[in-house]
C-alpha positions in Angstrom: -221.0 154.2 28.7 -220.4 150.5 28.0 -217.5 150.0 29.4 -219.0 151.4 33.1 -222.1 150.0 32.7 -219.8 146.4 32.2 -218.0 147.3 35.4 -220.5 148.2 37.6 -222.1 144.6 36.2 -219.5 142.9 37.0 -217.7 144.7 40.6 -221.0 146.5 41.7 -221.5 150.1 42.5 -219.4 151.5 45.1 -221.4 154.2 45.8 -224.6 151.8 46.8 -223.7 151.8 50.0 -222.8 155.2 51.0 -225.7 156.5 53.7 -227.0 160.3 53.8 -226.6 161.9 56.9 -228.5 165.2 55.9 -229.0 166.5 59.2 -225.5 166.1 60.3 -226.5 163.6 63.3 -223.2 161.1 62.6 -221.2 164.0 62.0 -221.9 165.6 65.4 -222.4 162.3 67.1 -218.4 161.6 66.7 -217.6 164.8 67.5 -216.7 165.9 63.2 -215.7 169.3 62.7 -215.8 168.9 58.7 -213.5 168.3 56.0 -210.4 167.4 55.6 -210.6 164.9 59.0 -209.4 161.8 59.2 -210.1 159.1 61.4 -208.2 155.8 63.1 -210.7 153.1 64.1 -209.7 150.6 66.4 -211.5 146.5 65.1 -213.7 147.5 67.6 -215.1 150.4 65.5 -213.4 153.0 68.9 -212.7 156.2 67.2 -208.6 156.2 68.7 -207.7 159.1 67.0 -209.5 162.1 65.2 -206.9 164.6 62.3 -208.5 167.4 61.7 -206.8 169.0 58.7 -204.5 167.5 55.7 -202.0 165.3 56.7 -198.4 166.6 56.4 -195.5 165.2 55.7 -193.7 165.6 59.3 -197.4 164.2 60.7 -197.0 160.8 58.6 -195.3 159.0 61.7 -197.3 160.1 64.4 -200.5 159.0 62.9 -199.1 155.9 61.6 -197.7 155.2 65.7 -202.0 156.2 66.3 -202.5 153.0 63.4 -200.2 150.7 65.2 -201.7 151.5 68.6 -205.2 150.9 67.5 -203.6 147.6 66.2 -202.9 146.5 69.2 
């Protein structure tokens, strides 16, 4: 207990930050289907690519082309 209330002192909670969205609104207003989805966000915050599922293996290098692209 100590030791995590040091930590939190000293890096803040991580969680503090985390918004509700209890009604689903985000989730449907960027088109979510649920869990496991991952996202690539352009600097611009422009969804460029939605996963829906885990990621697999063979997958890694299309989605890390989808990173690069957003990159650009």
């Amino acid at each position: 207990q100590e030791d995590l209330q040091a930590f939190l002192a000293r890096n803040g909670n991580p969680y503090a930050r985390i918004g509700a969205d209890d009604v689903s609104a985000v989730q449907l207003a960027i088109g979510s289907s649920g869990v496991p989805e991952s996202f690539v966000i352009d600097g611009k915050g422009v969804i460029r690519y939605q996963h829906i599922g885990d990621i697999r293996p063979e997958q890694v290098p299309m989605i890390l082309a989808k990173l690069r692209e957003a990159a650009e």
